[in-house]
N, CA, C and O atoms as CSV, one atom per row, in Angstrom:
chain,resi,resn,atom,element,x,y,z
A,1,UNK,N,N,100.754,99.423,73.210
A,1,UNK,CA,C,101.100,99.972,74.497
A,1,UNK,C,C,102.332,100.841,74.353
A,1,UNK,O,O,103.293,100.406,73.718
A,2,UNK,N,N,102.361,102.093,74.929
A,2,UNK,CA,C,103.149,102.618,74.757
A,2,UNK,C,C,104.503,102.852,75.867
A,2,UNK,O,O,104.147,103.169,77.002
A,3,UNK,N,N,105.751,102.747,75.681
A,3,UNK,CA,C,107.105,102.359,76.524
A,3,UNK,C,C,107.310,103.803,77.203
A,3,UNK,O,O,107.159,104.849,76.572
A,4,UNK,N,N,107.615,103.752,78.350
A,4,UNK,CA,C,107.771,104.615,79.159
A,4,UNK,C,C,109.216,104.694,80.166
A,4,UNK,O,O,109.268,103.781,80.990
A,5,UNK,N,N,110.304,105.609,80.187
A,5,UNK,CA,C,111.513,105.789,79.838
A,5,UNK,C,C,111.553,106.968,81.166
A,5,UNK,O,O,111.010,108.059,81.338
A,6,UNK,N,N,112.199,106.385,81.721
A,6,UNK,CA,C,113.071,107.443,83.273
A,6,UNK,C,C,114.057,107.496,83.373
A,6,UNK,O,O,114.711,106.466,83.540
A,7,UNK,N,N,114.545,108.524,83.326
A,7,UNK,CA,C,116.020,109.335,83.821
A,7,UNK,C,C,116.114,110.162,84.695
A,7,UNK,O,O,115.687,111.301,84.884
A,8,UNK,N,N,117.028,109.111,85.471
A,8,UNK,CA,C,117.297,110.079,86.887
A,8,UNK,C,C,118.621,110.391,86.626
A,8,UNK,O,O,119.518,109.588,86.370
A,9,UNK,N,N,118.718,111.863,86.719
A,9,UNK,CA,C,119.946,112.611,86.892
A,9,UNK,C,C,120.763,112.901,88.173
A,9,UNK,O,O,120.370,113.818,88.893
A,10,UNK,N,N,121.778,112.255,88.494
A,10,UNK,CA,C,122.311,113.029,89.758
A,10,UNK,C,C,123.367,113.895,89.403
A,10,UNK,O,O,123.649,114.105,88.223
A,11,UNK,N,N,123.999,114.439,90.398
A,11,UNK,CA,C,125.417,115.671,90.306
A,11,UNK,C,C,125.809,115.397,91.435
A,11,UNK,O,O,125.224,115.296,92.513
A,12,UNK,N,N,127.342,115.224,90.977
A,12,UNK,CA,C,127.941,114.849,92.193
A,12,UNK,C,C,129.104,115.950,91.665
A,12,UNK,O,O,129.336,116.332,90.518
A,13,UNK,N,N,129.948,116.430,93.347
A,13,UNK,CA,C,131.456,117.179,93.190
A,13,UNK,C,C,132.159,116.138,93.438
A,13,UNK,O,O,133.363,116.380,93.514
A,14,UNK,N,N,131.752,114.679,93.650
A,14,UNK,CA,C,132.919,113.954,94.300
A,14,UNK,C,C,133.310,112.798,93.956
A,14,UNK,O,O,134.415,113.267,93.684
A,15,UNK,N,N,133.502,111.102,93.576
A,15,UNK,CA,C,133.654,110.464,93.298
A,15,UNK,C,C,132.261,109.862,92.217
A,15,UNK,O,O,132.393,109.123,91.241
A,16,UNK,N,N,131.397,110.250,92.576
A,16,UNK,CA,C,129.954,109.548,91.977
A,16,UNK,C,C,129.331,108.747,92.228
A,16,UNK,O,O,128.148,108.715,91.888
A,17,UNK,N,N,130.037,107.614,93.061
A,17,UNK,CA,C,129.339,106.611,93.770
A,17,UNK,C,C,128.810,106.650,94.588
A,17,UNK,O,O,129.333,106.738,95.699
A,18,UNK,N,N,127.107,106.585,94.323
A,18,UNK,CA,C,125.824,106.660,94.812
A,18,UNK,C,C,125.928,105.277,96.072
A,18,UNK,O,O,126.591,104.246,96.187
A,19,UNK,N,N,125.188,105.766,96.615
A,19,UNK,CA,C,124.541,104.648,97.552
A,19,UNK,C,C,123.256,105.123,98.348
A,19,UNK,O,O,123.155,106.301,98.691
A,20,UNK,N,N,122.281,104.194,98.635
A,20,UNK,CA,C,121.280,104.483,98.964
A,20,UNK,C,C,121.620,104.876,100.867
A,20,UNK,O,O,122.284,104.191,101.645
A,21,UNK,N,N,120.891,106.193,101.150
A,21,UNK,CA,C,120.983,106.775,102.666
A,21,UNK,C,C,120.080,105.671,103.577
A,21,UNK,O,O,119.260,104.856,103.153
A,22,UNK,N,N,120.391,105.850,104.594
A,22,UNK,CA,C,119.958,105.492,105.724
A,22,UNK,C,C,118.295,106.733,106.129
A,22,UNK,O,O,117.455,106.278,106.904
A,23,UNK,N,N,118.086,108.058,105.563
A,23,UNK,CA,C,117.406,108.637,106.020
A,23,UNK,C,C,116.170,108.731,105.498
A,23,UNK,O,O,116.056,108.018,104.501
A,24,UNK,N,N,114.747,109.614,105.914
A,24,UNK,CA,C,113.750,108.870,105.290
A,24,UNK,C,C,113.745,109.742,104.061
A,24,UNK,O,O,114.389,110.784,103.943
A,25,UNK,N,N,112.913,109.180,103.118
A,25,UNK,CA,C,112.543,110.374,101.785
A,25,UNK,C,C,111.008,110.351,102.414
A,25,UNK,O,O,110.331,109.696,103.206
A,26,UNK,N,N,110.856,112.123,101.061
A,26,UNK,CA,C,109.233,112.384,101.692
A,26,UNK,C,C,108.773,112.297,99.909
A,26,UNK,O,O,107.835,112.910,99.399
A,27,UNK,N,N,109.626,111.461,99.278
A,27,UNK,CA,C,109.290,111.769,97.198
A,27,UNK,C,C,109.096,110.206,96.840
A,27,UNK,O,O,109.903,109.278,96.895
A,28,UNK,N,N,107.677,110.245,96.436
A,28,UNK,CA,C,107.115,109.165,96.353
A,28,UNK,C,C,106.286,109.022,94.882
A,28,UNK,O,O,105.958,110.027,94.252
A,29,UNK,N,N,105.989,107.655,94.413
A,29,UNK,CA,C,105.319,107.891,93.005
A,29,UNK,C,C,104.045,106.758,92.703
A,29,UNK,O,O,104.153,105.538,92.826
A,30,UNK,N,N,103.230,107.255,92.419
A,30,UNK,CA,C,102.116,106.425,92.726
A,30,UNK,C,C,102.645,105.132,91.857
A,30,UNK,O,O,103.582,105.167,91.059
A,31,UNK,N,N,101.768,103.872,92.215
A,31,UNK,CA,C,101.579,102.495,91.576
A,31,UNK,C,C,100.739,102.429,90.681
A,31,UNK,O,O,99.707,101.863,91.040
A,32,UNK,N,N,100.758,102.811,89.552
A,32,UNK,CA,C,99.389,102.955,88.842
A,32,UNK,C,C,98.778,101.562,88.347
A,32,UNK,O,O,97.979,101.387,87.427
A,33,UNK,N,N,99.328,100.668,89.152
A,33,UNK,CA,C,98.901,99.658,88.361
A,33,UNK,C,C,98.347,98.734,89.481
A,33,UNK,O,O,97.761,97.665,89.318
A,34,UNK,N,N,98.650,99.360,90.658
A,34,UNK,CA,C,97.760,98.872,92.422
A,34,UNK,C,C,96.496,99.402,92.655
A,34,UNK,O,O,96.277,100.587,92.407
A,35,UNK,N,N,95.821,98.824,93.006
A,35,UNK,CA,C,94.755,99.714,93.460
A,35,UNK,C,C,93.987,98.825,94.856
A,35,UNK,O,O,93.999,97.598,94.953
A,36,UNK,N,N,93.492,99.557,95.631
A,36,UNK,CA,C,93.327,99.113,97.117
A,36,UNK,C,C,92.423,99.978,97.793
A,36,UNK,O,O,92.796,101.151,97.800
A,37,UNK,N,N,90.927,99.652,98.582
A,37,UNK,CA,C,90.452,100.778,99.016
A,37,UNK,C,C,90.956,100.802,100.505
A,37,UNK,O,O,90.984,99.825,101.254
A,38,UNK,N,N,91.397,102.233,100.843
A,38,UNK,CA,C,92.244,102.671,102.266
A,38,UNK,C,C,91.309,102.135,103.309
A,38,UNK,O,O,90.144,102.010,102.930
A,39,UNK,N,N,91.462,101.940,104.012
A,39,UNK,CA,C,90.858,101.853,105.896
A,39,UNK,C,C,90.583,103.521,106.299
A,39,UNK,O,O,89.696,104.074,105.649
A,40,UNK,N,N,91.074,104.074,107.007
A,40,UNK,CA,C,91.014,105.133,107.213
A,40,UNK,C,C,90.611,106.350,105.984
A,40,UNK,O,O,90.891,106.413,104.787
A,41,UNK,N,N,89.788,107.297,106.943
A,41,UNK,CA,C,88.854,108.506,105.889
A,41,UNK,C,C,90.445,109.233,105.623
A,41,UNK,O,O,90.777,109.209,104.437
A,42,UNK,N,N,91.114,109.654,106.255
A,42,UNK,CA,C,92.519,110.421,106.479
A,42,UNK,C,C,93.285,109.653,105.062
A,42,UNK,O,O,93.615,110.282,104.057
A,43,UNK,N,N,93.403,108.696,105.186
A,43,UNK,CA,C,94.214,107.982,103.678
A,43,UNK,C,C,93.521,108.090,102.759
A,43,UNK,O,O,94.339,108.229,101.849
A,44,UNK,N,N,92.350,108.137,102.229
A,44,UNK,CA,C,91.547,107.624,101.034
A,44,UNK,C,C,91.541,109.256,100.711
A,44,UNK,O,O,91.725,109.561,99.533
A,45,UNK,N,N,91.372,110.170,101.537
A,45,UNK,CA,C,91.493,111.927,101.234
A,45,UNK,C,C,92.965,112.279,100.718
A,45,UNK,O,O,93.211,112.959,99.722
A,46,UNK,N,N,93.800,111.755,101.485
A,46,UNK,CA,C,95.099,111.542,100.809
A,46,UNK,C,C,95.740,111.207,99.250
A,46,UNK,O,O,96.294,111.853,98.359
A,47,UNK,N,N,95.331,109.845,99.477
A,47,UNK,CA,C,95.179,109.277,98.168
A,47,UNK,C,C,94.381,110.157,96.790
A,47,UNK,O,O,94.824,110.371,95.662
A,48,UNK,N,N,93.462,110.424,97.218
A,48,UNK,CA,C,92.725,111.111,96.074
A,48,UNK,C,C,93.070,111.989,95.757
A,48,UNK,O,O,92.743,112.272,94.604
A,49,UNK,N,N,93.789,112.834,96.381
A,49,UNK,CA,C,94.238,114.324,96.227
A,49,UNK,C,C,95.720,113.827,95.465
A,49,UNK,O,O,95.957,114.467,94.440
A,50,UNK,N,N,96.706,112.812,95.816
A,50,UNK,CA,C,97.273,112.240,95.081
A,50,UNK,C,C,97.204,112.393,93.805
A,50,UNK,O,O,97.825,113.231,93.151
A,51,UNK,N,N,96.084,111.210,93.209
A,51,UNK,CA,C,95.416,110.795,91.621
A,51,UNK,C,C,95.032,112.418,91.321
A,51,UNK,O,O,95.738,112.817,90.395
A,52,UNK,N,N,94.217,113.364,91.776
A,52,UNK,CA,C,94.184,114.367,91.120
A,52,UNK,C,C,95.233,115.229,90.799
A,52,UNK,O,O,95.207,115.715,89.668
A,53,UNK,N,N,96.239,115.553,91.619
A,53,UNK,CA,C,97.024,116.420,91.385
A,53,UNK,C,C,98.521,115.831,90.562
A,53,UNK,O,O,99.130,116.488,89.718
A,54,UNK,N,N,98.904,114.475,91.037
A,54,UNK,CA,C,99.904,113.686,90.768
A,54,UNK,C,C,99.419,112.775,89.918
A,54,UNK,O,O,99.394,111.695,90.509
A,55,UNK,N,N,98.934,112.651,88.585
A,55,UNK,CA,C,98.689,111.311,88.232
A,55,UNK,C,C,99.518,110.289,87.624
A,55,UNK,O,O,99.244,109.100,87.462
A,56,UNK,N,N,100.545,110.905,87.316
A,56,UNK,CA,C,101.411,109.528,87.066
A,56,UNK,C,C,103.152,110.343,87.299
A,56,UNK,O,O,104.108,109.632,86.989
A,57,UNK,N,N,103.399,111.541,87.743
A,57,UNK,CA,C,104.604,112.016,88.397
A,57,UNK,C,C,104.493,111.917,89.868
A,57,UNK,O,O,103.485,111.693,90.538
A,58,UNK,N,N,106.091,112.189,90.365
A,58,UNK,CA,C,106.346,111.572,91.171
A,58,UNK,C,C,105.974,113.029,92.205
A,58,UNK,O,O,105.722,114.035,91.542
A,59,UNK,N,N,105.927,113.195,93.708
A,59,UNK,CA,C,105.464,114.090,94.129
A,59,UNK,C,C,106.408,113.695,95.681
A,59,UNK,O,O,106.724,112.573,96.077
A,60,UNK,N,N,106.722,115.171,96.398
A,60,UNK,CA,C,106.699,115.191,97.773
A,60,UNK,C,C,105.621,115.012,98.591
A,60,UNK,O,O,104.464,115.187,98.209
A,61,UNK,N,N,106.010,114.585,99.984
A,61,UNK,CA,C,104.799,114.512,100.195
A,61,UNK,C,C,105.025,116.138,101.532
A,61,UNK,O,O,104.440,116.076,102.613
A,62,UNK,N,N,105.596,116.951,101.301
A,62,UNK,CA,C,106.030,117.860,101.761
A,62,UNK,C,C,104.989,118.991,101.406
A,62,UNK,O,O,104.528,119.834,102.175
A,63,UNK,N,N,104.690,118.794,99.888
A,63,UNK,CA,C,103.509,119.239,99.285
A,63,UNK,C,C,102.219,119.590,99.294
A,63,UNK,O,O,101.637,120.378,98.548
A,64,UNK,N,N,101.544,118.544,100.761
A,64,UNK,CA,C,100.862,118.956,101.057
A,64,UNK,C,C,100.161,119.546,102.609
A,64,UNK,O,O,100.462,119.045,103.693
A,65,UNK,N,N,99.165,120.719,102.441
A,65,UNK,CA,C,99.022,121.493,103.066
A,65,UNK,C,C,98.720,120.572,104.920
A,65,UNK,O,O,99.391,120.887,105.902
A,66,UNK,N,N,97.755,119.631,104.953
A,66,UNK,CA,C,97.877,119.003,106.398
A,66,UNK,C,C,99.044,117.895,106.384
A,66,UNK,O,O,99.094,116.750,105.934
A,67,UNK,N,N,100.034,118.781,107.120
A,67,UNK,CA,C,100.792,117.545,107.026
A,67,UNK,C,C,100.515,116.027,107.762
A,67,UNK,O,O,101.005,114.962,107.387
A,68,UNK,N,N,99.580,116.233,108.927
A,68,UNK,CA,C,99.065,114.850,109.670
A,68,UNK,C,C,98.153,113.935,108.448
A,68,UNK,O,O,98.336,112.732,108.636
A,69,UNK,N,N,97.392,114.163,107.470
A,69,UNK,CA,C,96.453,113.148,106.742
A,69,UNK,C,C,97.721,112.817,106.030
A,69,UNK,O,O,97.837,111.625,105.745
A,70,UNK,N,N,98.889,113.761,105.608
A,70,UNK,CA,C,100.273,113.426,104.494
A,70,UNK,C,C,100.469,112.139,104.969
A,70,UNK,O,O,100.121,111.114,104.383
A,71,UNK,N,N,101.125,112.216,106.220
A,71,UNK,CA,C,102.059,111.119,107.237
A,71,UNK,C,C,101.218,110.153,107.449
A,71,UNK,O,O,101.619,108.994,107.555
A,72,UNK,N,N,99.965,110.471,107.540
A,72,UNK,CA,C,98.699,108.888,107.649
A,72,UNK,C,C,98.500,108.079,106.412
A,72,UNK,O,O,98.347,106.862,106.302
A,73,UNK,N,N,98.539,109.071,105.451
A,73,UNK,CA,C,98.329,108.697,104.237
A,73,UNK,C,C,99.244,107.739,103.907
A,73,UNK,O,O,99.069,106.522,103.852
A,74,UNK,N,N,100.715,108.679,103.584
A,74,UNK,CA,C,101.601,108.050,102.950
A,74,UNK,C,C,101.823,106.553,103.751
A,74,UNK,O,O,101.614,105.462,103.220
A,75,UNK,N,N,102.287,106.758,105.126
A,75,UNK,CA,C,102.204,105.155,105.447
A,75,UNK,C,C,101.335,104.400,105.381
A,75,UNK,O,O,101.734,103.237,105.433
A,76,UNK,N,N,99.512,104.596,105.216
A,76,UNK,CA,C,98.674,103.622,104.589
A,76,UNK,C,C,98.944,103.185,103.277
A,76,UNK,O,O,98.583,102.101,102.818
A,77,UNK,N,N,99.529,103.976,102.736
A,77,UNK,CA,C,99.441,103.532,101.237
A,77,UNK,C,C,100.695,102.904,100.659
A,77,UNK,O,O,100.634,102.193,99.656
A,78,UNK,N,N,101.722,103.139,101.227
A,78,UNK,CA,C,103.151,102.630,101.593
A,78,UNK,C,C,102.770,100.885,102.285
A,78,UNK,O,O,103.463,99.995,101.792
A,79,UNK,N,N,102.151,100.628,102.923
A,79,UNK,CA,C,101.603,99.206,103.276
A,79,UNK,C,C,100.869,98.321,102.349
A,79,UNK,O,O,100.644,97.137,102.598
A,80,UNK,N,N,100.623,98.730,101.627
A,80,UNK,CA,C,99.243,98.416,101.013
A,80,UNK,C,C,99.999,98.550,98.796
A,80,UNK,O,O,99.525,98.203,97.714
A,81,UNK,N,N,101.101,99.130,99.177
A,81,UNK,CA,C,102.424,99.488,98.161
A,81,UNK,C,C,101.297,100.085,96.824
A,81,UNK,O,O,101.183,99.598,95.700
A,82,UNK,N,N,100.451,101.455,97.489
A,82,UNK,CA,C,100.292,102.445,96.307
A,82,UNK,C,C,101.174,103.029,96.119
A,82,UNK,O,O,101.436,103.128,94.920
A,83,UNK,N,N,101.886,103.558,96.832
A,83,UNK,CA,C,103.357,104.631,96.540
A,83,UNK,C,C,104.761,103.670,96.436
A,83,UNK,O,O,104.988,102.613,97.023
A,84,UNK,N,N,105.342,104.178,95.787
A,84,UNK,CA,C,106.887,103.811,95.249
A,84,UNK,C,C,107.731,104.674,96.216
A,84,UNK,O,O,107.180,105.757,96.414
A,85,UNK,N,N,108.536,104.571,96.673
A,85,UNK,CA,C,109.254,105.889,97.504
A,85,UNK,C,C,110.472,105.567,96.878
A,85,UNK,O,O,111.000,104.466,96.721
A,86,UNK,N,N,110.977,107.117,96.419
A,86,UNK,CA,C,112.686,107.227,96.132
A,86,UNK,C,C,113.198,107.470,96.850
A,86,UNK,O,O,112.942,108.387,97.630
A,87,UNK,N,N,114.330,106.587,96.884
A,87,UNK,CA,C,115.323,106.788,97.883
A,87,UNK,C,C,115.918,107.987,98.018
A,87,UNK,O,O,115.834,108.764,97.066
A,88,UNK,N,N,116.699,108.423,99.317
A,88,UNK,CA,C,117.670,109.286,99.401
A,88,UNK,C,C,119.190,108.409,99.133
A,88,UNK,O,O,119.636,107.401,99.681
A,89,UNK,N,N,119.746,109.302,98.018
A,89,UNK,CA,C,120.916,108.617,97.373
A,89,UNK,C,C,122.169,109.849,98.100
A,89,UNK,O,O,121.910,111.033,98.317
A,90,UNK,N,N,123.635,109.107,98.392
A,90,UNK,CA,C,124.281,110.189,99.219
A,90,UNK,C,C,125.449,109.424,98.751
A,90,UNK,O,O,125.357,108.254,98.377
A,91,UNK,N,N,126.701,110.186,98.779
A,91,UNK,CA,C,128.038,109.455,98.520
A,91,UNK,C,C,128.975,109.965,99.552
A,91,UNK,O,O,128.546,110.453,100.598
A,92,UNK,N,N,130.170,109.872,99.302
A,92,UNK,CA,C,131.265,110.156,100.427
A,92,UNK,C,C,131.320,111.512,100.234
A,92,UNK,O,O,132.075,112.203,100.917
């Protein structure tokens, strides 16, 4: 099996100490290791377009073109914990 290694880079002008925001993120990363069939036709169209275009990077969900199946999607699949969501990180 092969080890798989993430680095998140931030830049800061100011002290550096991160803390996670209060606001929402729209950058999310699939679960590749969940799998769940959606309820709704709107999520499972979602989802799939997901696995094709995103298959194991992380993606906005800003990205895509209807944003109403995005926002259905992502919170079906956000319940159900196919997507990972990154936080919004903010300092003083």
């Amino acid at each position: 099996m092969n080890d798989v290694f993430v680095l998140d880079v931030f830049v800061s002008s100011g002290e550096g100490k991160l803390k996670e925001s209060e606001m929402r993120t729209t950058v999310y990363k699939r679960d590749i290791n969940r799998n769940y069939v959606l309820k709704s036709k709107a999520a499972r169209t979602f989802f799939n377009d997901v696995i094709t275009r995103y298959p194991v990077l992380g993606f906005s969900s800003r990205g895509f073109e209807d944003e109403i199946t995005a926002k259905i999607g992502v919170k079906e699949c956000l319940e159900h914990e196919l997507l990972m969501p990154y936080p919004v990180m903010v300092e003083k």
